[in-house]
DRENMILUM-369122 format. One line per 10 residues: number of its first residue (from 1); for each residue x negated, y negated, z negated of N, C-alpha, C. Coordinates in Angstrom, 3 decimals. Each point is the difference from the previous one (the first is absolute). Example, Ala and Ser with C-alpha at 12.3 -4.5 7.8 and 13.67 -1.06 7.14 Angstrom:
DRENMILUM-369122
1> -13.190:5.690:-7.800:0.890:-1.190:0.000:-0.900:-1.200:0.000  0.350:-1.050:0.720:-0.820:-1.190:-0.060:0.770:-1.090:-0.730
END
This chain:
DRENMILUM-369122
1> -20.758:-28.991:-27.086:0.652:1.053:-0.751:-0.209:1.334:0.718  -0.384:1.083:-0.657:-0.267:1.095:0.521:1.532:0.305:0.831  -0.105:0.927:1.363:0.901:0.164:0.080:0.999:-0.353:0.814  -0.559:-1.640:0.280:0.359:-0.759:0.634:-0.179:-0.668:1.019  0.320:0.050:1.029:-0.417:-1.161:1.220:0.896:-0.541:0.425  -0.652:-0.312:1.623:1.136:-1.012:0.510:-0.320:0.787:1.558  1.508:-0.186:0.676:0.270:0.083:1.461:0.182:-1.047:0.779  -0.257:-0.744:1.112:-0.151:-0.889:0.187:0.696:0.362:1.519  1.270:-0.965:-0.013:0.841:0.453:1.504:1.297:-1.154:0.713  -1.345:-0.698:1.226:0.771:-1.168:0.689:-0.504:-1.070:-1.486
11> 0.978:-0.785:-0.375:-0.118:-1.014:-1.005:0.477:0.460:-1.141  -0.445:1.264:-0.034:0.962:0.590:-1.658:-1.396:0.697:-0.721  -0.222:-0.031:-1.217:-0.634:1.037:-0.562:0.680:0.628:-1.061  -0.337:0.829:-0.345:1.154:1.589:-0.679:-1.517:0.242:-1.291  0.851:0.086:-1.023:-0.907:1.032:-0.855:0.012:1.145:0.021  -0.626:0.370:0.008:-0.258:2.028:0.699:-0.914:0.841:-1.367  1.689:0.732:-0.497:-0.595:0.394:-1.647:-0.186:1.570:0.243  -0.634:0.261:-0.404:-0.203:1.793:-0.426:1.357:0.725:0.489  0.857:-0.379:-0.732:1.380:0.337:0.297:0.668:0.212:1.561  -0.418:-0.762:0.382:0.075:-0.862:1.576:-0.860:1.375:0.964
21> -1.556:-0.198:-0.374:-0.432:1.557:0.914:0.348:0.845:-0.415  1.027:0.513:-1.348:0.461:1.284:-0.155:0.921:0.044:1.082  1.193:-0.993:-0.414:0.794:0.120:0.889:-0.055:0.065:1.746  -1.530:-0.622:0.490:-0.071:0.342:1.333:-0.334:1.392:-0.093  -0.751:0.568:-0.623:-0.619:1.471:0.287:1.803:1.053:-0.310  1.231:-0.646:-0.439:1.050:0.538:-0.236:0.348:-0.080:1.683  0.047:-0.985:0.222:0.476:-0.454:1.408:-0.442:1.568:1.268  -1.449:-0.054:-0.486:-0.894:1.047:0.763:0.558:1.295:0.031  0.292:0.505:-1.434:0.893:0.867:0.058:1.203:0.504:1.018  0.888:-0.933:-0.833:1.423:0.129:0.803:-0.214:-0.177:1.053
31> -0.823:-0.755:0.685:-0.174:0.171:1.396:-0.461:1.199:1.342  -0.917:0.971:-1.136:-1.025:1.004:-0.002:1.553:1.011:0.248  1.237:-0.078:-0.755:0.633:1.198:0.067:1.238:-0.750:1.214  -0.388:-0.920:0.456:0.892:-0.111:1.114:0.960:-1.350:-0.285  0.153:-0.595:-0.838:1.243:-1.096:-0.806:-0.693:-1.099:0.927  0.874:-0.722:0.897:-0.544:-1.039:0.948:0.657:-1.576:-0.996  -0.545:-0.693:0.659:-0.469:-1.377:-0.605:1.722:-0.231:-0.329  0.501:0.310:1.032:1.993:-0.964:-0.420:0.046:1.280:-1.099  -0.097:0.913:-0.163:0.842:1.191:-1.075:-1.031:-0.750:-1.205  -0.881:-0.285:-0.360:-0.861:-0.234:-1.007:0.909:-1.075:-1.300
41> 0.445:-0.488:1.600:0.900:-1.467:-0.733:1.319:0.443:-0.740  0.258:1.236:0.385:1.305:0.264:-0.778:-0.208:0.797:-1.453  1.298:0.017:-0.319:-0.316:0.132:-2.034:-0.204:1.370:-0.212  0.157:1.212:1.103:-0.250:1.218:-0.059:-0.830:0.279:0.998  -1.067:1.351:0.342:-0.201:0.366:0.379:0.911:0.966:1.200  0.025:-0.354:1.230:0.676:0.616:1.203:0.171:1.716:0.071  0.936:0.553:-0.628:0.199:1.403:0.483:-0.677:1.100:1.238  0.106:-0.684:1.096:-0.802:1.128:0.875:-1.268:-0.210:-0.011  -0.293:-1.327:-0.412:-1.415:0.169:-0.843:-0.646:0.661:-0.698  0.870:-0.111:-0.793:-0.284:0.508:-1.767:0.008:1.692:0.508
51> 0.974:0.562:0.409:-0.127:1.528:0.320:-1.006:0.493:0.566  -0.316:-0.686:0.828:-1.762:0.950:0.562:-1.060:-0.234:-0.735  0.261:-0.564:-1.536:-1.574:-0.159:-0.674:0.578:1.324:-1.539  -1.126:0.281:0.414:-0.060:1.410:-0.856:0.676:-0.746:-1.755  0.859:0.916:-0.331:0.567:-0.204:-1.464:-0.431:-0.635:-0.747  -1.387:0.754:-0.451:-0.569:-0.146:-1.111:-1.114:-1.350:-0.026  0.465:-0.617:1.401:0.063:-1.358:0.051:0.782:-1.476:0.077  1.043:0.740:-0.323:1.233:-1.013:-0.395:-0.248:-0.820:-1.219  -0.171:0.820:-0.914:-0.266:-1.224:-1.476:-0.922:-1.199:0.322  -0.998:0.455:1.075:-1.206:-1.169:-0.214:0.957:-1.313:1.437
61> 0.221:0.422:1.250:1.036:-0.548:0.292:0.769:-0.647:-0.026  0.837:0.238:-1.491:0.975:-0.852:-0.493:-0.664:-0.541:-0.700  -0.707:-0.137:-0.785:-1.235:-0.766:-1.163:-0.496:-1.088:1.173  -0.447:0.541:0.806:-0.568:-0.572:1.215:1.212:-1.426:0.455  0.819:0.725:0.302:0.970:-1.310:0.758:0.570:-0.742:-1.355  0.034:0.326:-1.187:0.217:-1.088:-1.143:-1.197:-0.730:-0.012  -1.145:0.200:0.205:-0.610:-0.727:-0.202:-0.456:-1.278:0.810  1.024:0.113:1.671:-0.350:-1.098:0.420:1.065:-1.188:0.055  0.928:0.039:-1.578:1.242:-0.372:0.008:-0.921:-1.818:0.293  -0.702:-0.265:-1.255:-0.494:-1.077:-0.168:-0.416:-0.914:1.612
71> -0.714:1.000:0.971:-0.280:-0.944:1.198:1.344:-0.117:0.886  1.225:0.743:-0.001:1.248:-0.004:0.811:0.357:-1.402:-0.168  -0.016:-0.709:-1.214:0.202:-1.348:-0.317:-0.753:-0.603:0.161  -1.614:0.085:0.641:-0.950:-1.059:-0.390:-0.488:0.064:1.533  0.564:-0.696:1.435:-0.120:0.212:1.097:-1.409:-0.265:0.695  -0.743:-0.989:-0.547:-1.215:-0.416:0.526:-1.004:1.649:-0.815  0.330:0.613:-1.154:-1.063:1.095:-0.080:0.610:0.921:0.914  0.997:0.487:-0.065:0.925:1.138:0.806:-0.728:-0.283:1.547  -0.169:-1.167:0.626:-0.700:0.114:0.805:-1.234:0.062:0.654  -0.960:-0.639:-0.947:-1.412:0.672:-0.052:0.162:1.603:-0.231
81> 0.815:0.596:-1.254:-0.293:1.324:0.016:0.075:0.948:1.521  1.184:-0.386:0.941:0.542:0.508:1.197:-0.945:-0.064:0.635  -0.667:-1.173:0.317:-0.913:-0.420:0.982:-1.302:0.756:-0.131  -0.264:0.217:-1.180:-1.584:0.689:-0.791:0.158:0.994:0.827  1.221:1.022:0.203:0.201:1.244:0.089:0.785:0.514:1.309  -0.560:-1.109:1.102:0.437:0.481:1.344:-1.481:0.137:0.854  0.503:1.101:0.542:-1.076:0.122:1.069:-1.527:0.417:-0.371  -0.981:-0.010:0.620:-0.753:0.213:0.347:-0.989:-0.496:-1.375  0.330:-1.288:0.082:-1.116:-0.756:-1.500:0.407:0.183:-1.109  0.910:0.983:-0.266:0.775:0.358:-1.284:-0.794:0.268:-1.458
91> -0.870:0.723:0.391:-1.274:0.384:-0.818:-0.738:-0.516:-0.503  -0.592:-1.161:1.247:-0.703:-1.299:-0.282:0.876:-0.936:-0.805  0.957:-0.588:0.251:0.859:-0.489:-0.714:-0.247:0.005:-1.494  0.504:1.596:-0.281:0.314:0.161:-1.273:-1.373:-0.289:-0.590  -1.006:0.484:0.279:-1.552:-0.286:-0.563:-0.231:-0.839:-0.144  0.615:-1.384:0.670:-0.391:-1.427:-0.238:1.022:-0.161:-1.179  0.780:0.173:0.235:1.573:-0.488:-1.118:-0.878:0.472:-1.640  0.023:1.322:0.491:-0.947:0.568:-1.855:-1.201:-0.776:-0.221  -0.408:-0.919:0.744:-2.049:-0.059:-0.645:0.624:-0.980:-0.790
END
């Protein structure tokens, strides 16, 4: 199915939908303006966070953190997404996750 793959992690494999690398490249974001891995998990976006990112980037932000309502519940993606997006191979990561 277009669209579709699979993640493959320890004895588990994950279907890994379109949806799935949006939501990591969301991850990239919020991360990009400072929102660390424990604030991600909560149902709002963190205040002294949120204040040092310029205004007229709030709407995408909040669009942004609704949209990772779906992995807050789904712990085995929530943690590939985290993992994609630490450190150094972050980049690489994500390039493998999209092909």
């Amino acid at each position: 199915m277009p669209g579709e793959g699979r993640v493959a992690v320890d004895d588990t494999s994950l279907t890994w939908m379109t949806a799935d690398a949006a939501r990591l490249q969301v991850i990239c974001r919020l991360r990009a303006h400072g929102f660390s891995e424990i604030m991600l998990r909560d149902g709002n976006p963190a205040y002294p966070v949120l204040r040092r990112v310029a205004a007229d980037q709030w709407p995408q932000v909040f669009a942004d953190w609704n949209h990772l309502v779906a992995w807050r519940h789904a712990d085995l993606w929530w943690q590939i997404g985290l993992r994609a997006n630490r450190g150094d191979d972050a980049d690489t990561s994500l390039k493998y996750l999209h092909e």
